[in-house]
C-alpha positions as a printed Julia matrix, in Angstrom:
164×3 Matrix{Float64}:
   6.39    9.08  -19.06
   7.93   10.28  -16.17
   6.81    6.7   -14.12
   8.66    4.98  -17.12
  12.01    6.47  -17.2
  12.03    5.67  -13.29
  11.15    1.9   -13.71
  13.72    1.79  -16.14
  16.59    2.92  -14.1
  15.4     0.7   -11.72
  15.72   -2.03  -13.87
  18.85   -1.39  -15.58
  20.47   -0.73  -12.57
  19.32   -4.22  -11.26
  20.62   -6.07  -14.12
  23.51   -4.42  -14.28
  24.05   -5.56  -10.46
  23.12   -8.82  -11.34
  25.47   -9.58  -13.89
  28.2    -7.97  -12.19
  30.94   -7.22  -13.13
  29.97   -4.84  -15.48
  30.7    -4.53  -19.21
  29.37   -3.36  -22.79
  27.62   -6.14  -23.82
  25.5    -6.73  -20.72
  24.88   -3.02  -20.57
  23.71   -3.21  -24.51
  21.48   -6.33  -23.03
  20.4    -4.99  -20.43
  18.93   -1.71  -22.29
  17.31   -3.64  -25.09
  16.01   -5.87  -21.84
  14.62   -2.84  -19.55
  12.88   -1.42  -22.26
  11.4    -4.71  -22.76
   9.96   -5.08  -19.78
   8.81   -1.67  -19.5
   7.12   -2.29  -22.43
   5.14   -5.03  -21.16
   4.55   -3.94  -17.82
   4.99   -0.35  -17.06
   1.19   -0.1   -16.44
   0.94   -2.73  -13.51
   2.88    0.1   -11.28
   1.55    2.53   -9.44
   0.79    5.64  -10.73
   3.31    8.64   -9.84
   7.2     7.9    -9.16
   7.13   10.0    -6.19
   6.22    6.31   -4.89
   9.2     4.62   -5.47
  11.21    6.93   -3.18
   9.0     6.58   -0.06
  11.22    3.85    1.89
   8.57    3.63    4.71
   6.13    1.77    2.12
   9.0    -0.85    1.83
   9.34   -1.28    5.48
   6.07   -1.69    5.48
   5.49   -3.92    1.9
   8.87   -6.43    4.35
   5.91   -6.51    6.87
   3.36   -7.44    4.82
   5.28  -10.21    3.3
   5.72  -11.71    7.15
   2.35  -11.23    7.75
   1.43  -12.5     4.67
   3.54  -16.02    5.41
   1.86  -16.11    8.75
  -1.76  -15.9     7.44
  -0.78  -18.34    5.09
   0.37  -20.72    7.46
  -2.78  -20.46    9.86
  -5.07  -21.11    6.69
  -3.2   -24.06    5.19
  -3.33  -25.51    9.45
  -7.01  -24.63    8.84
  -8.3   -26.54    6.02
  -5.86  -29.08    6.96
  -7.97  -29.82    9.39
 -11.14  -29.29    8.0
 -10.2   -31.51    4.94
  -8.91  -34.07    7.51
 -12.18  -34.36    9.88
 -14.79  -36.91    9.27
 -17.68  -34.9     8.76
 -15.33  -32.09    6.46
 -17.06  -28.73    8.3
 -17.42  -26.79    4.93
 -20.18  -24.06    4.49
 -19.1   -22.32    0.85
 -21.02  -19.63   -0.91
 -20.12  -16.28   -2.84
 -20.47  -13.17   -1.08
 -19.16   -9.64   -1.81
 -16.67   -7.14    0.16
 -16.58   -3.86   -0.03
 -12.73   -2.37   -0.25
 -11.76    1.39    0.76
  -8.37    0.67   -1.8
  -9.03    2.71   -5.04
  -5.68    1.59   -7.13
  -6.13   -1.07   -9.2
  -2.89   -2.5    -8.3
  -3.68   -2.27   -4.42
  -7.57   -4.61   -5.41
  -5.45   -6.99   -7.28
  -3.22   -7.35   -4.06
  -5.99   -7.6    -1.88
  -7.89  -10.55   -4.52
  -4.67  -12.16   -4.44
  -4.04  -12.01   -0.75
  -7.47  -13.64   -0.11
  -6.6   -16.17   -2.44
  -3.4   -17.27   -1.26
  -4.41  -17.78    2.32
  -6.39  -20.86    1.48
 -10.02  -20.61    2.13
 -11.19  -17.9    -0.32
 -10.88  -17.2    -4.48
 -11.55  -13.83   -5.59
 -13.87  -14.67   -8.42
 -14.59  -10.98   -9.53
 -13.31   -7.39   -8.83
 -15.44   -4.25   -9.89
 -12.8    -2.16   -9.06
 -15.18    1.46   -9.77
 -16.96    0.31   -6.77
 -14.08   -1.54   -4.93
 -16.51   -4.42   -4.95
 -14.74   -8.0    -4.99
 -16.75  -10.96   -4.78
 -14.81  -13.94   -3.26
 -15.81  -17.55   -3.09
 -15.15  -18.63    0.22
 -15.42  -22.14    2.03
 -16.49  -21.18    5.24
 -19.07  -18.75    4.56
 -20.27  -17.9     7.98
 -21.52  -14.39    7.3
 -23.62  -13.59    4.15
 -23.43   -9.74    4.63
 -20.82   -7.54    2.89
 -20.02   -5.76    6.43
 -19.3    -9.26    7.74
 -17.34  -10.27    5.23
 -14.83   -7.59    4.63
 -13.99   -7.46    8.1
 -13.39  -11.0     8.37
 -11.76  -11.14    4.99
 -10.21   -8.47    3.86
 -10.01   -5.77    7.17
  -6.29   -7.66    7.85
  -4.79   -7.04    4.59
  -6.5    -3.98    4.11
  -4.87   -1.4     6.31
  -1.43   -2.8     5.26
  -2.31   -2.68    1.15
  -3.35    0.93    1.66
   0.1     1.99    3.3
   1.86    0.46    0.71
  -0.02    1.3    -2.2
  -1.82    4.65   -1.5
């Protein structure tokens, strides 16, 4: 309850700064609005407010955006080029990682991280084992050891600061 009441502050207090200045009817809004999407998507957040108020993990969620961009950037160069060459250097298959994340939100970053940096779709999560399985188009190592560090291992340490 307590993780609700937060989010909704926070949200309030960001409409009502976005529809500055302030007055009665976009304050009525903006209640009936909060609790709307609090509603639908108080459970995607972390568990425990005491998050919220730990600035370091939004230095550190500003640095994974940047880092993010860049990764994004070398992948996209990367099948550029294999999607450009003759021959098209592809070797896809499925294999599994292993993640040390335990927070659902935290997996779904990581799936979502592998799938934006082109080159990889998270196909499945099993998230009581922190098992994701990720369909990758350069598979050069079948092993799960092999994998995660040369998937996941980069996003990893910066997910768990963030998240856990």
């Amino acid at each position: 309850m307590k993780k609700k009441i937060v989010l909704f502050v926070l949200s309030f207090v960001i409409w009502m700064l976005l529809g500055w200045p302030p007055d009665w009817q976009h304050a009525a809004f903006g209640v009936f609005v909060s609790g709307f999407v609090i509603f639908m998507t108080a459970d995607l957040f972390p568990e425990g407010a005491r998050h919220f108020f730990q600035i370091r993990r939004y230095f550190w969620f500003i640095f994974y955006v940047i880092f993010m961009t860049w990764e994004c950037i070398k992948a996209n160069i990367d099948m550029g080029i294999r999607l450009l060459n003759p021959s098209c250097p592809i070797n896809p298959g499925i294999v599994s990682i292993r993640t040390a994340l335990k927070s659902s939100i935290a997996q779904a970053f990581l799936a979502n991280s592998i799938a934006l940096a082109p080159g990889g779709v998270c196909v499945d999560i099993d998230t009581q084992k922190g098992i994701l399985y990720i369909h990758w188009v350069d598979a050069r190592v079948q092993d799960t050891a092999g994998a995660t560090q040369a998937l996941a291992e980069k996003f990893e340490n910066i997910l768990k600061r963030i998240f856990e």
